[in-house]
mmCIF file of the C-alpha atoms, coordinates in Angstrom:
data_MODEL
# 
_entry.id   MODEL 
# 
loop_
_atom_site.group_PDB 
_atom_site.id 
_atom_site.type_symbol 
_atom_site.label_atom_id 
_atom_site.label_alt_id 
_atom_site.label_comp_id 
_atom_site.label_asym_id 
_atom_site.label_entity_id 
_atom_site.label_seq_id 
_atom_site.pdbx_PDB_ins_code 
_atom_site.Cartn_x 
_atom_site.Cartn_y 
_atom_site.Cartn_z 
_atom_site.occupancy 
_atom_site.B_iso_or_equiv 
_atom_site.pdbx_formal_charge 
_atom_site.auth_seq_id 
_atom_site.auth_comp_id 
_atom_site.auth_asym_id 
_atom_site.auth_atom_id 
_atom_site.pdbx_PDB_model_num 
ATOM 1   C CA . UNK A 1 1   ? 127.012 88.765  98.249  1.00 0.00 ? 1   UNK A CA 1 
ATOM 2   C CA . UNK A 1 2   ? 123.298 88.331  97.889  1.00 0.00 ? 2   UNK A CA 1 
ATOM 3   C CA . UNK A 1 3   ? 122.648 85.866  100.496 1.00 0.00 ? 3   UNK A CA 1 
ATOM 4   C CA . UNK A 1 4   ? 124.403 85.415  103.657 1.00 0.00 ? 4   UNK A CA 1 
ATOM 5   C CA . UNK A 1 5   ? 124.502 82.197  106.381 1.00 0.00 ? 5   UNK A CA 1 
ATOM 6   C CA . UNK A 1 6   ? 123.219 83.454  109.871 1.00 0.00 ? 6   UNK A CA 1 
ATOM 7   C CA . UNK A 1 7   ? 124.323 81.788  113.353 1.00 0.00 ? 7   UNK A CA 1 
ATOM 8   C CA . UNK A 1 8   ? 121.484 79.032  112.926 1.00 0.00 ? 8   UNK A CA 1 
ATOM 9   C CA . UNK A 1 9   ? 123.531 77.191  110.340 1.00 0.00 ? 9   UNK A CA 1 
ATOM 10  C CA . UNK A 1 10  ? 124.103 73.559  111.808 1.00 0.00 ? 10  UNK A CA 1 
ATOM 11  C CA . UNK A 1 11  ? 127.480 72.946  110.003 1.00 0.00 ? 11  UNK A CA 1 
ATOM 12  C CA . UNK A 1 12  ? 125.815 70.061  108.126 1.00 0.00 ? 12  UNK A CA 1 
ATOM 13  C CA . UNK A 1 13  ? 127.429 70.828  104.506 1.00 0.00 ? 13  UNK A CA 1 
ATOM 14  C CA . UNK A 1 14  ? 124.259 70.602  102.540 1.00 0.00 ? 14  UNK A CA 1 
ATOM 15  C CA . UNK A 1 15  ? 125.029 74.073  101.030 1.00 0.00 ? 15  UNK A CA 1 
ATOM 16  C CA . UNK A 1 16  ? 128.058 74.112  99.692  1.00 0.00 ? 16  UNK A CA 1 
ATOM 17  C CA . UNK A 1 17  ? 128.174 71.566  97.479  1.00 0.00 ? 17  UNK A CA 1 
ATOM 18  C CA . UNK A 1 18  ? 125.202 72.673  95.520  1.00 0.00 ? 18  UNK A CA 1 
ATOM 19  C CA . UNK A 1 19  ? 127.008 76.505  94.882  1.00 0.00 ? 19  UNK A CA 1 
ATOM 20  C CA . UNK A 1 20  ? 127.767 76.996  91.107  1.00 0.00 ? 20  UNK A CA 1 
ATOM 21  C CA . UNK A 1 21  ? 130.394 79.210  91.787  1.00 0.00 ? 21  UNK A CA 1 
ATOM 22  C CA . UNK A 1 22  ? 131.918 77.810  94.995  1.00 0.00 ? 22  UNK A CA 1 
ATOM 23  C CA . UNK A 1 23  ? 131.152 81.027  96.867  1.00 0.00 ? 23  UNK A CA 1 
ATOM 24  C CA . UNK A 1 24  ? 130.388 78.688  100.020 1.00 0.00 ? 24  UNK A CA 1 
ATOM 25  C CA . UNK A 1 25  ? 133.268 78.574  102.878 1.00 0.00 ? 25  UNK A CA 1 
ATOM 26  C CA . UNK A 1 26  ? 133.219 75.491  105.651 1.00 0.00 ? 26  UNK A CA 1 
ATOM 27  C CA . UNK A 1 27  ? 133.769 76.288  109.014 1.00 0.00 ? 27  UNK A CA 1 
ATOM 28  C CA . UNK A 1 28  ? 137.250 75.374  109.001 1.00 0.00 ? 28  UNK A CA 1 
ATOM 29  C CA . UNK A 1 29  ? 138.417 77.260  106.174 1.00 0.00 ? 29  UNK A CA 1 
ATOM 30  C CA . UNK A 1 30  ? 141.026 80.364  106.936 1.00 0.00 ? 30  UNK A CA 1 
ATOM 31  C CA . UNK A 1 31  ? 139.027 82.487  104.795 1.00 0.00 ? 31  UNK A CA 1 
ATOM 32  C CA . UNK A 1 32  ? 135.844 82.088  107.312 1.00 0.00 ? 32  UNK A CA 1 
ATOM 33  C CA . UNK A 1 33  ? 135.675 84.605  109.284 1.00 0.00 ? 33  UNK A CA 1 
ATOM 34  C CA . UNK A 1 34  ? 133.389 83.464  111.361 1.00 0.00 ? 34  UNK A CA 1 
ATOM 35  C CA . UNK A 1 35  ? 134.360 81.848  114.967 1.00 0.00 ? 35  UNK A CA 1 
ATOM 36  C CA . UNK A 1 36  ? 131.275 79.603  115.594 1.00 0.00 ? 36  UNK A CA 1 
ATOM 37  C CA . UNK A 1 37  ? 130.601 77.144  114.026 1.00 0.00 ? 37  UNK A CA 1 
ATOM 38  C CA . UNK A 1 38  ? 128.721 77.950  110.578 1.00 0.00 ? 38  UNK A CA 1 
ATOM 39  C CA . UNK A 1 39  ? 129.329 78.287  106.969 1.00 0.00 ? 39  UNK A CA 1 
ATOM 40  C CA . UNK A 1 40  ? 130.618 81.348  104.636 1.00 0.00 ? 40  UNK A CA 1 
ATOM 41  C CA . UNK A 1 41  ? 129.080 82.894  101.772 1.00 0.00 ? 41  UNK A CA 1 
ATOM 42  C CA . UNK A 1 42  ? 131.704 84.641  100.088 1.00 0.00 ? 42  UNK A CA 1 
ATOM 43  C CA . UNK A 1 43  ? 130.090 88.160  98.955  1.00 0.00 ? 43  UNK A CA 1 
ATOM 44  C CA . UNK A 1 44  ? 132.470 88.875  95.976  1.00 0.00 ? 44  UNK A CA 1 
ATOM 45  C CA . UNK A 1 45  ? 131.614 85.829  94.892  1.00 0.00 ? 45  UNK A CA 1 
ATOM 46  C CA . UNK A 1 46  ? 128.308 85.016  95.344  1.00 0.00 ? 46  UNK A CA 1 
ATOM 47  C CA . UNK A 1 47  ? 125.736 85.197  92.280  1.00 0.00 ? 47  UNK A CA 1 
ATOM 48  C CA . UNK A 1 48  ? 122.547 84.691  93.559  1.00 0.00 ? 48  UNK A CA 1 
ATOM 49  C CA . UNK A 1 49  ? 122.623 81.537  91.151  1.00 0.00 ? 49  UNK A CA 1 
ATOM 50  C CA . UNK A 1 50  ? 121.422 84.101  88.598  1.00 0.00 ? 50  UNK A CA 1 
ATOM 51  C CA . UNK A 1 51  ? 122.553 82.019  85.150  1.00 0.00 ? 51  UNK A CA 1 
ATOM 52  C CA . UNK A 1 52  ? 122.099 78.714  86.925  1.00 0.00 ? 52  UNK A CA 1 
ATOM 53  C CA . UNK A 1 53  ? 118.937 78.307  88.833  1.00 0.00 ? 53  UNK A CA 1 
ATOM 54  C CA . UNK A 1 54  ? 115.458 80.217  89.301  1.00 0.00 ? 54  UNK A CA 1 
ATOM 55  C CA . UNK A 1 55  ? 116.211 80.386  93.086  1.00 0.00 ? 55  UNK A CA 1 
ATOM 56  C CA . UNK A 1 56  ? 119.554 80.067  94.955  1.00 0.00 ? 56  UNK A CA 1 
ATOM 57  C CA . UNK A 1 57  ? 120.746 76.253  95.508  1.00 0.00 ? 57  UNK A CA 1 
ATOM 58  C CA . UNK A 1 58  ? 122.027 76.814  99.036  1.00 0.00 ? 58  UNK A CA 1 
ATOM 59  C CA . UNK A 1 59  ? 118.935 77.929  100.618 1.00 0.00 ? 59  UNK A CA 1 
ATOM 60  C CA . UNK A 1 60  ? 117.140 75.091  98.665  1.00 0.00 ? 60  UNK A CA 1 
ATOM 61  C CA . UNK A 1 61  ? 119.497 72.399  99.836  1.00 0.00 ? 61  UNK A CA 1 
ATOM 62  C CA . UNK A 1 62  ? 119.675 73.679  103.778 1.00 0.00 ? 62  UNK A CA 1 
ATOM 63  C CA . UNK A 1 63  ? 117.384 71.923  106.387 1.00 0.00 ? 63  UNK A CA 1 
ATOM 64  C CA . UNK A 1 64  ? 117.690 74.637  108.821 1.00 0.00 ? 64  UNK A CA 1 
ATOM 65  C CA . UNK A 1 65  ? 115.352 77.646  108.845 1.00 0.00 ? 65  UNK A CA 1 
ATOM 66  C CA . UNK A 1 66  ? 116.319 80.913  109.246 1.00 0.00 ? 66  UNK A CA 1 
ATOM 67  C CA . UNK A 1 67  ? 119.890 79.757  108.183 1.00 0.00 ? 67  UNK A CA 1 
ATOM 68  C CA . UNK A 1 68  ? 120.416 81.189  104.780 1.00 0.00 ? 68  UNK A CA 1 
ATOM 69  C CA . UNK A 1 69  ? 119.098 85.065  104.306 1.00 0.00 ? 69  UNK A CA 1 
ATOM 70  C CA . UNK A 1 70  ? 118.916 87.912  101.966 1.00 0.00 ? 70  UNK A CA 1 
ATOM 71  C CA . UNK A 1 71  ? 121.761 90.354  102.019 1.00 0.00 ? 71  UNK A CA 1 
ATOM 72  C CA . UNK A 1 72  ? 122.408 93.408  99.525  1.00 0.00 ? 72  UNK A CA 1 
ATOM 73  C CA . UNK A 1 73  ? 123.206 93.108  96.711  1.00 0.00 ? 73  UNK A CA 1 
ATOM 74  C CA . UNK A 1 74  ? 126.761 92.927  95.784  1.00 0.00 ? 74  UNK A CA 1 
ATOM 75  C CA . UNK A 1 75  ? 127.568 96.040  93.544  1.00 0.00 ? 75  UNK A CA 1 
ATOM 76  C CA . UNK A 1 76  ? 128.877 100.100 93.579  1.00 0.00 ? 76  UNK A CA 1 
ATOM 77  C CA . UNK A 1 77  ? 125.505 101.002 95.535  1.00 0.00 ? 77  UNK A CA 1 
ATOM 78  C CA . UNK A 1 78  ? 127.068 98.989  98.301  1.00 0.00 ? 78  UNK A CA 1 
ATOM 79  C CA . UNK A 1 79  ? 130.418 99.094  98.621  1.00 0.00 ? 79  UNK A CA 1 
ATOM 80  C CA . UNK A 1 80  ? 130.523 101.528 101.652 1.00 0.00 ? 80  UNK A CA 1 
ATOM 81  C CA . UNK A 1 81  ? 128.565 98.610  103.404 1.00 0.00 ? 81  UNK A CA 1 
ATOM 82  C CA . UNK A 1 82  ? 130.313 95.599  102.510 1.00 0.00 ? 82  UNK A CA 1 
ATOM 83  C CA . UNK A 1 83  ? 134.109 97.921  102.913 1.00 0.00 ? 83  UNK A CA 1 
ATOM 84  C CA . UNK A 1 84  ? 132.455 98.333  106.505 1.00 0.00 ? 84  UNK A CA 1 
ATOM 85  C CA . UNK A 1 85  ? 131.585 94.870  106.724 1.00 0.00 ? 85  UNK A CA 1 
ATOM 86  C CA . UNK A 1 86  ? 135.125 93.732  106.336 1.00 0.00 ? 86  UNK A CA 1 
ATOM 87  C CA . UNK A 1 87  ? 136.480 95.856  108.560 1.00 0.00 ? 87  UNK A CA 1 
ATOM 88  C CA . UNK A 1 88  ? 134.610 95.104  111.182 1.00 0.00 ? 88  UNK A CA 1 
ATOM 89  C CA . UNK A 1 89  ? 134.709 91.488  110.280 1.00 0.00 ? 89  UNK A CA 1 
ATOM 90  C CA . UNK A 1 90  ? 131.254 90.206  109.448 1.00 0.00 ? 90  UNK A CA 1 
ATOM 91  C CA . UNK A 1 91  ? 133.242 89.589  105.633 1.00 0.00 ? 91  UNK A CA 1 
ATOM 92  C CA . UNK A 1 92  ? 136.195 88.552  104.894 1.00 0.00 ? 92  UNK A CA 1 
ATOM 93  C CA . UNK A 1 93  ? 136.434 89.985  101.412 1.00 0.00 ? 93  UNK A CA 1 
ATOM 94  C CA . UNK A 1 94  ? 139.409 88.604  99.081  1.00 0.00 ? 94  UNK A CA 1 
ATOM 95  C CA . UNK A 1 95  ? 142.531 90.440  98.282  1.00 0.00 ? 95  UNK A CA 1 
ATOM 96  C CA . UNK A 1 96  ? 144.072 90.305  95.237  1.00 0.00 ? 96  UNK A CA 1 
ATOM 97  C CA . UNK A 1 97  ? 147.591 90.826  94.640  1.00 0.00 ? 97  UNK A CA 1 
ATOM 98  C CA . UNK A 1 98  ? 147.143 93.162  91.892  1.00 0.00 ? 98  UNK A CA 1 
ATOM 99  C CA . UNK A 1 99  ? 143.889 94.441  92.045  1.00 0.00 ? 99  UNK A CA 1 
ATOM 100 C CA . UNK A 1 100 ? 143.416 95.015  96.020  1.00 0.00 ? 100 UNK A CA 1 
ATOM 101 C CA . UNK A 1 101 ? 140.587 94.158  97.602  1.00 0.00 ? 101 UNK A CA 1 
ATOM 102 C CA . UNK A 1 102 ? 137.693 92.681  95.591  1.00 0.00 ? 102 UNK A CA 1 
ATOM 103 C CA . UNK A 1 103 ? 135.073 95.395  96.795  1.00 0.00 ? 103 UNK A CA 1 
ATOM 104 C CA . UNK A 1 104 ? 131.687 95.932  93.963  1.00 0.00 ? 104 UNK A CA 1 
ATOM 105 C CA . UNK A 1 105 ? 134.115 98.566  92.276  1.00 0.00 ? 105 UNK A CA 1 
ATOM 106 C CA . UNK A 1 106 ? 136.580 95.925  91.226  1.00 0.00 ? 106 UNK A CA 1 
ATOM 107 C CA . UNK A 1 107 ? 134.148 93.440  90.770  1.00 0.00 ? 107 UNK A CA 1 
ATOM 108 C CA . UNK A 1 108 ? 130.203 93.721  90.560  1.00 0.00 ? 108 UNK A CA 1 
ATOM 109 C CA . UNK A 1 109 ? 128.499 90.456  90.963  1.00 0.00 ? 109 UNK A CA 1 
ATOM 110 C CA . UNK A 1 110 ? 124.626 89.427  89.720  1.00 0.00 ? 110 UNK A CA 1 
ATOM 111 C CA . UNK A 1 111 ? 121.177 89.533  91.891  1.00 0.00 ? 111 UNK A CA 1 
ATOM 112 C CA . UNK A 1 112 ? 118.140 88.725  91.532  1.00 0.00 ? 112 UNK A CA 1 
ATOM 113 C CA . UNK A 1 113 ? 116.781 92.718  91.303  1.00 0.00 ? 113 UNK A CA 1 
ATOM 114 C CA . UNK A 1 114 ? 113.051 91.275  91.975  1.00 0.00 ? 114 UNK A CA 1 
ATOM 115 C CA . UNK A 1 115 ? 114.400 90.495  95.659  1.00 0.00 ? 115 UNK A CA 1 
ATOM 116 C CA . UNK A 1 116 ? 113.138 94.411  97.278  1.00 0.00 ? 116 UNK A CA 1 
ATOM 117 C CA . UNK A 1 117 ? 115.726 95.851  99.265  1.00 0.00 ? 117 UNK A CA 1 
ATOM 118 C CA . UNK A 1 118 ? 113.239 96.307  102.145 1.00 0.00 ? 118 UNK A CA 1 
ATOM 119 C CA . UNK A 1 119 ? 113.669 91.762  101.939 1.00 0.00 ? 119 UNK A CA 1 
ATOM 120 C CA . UNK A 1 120 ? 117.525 92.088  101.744 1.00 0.00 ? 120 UNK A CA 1 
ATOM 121 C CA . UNK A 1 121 ? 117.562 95.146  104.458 1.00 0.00 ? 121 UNK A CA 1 
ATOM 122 C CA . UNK A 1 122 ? 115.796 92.874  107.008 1.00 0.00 ? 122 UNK A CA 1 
ATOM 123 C CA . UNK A 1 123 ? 117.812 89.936  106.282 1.00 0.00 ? 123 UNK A CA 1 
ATOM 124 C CA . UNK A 1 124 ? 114.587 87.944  105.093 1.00 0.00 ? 124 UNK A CA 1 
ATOM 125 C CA . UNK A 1 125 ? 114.882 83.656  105.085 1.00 0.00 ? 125 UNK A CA 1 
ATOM 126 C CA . UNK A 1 126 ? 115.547 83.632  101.373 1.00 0.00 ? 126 UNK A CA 1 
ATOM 127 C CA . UNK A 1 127 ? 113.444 80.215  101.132 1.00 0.00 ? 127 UNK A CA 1 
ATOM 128 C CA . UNK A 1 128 ? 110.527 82.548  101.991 1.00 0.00 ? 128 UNK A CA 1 
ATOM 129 C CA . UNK A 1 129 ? 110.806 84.297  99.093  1.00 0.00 ? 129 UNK A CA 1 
ATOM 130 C CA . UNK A 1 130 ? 110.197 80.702  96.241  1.00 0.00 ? 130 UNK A CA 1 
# 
């Protein structure tokens, strides 16, 4: 995951439809692991929109400040902190049947590398950064 939906999100469904890759969960979705009332970004999923916009769509598309913030990137580097993550239940990281779960090792996604991980540490409003 590169960006992540904070506690602010209004449930208004502005994001999801504008994700190339689907990475975006509703509120009502199993897969959310989230009990209030906000959207998912799916980390092992999420691209950044690196290959299909200059900035990502979600954050561009959401009313709500503060909703939709930087995260780390989703790749080797990281996988102790997203494998912690899921345990603890801030991500709900997929499972495959085959391949386990879909941590950075299985599956490395794309970031925008110009985003400083100082931004992504502090969970930054990613519309601050366009």
């Amino acid at each position: 995951m590169a960006v992540m939906i904070t506690d602010e999100c209004i449930n208004c469904d502005a994001c999801a439809p504008e994700c190339p890759v689907a990475a975006i969960l509703s509120n009502g979705d199993e897969k959310n692991p989230y009990d209030d009332e906000r959207f998912y970004v799916k980390p092992e999923t999420c691209v950044e929109c690196v290959g299909h916009a200059d900035a990502p769509r979600c954050a561009e598309a959401c009313p709500t400040e503060g909703s939709i913030v930087w995260d780390m990137p989703f790749t080797v580097d990281f996988e102790e902190y997203y494998s912690k993550g899921n345990e603890d239940g801030t991500y709900k990281i997929r499972e495959h049947k085959k391949k386990g779960l879909m941590l950075p090792s299985v599956k490395e996604q794309k970031f925008m590398d110009e985003i400083g991980m100082d931004v992504r540490e502090g969970h930054a409003n990613v519309s601050d950064s366009f």
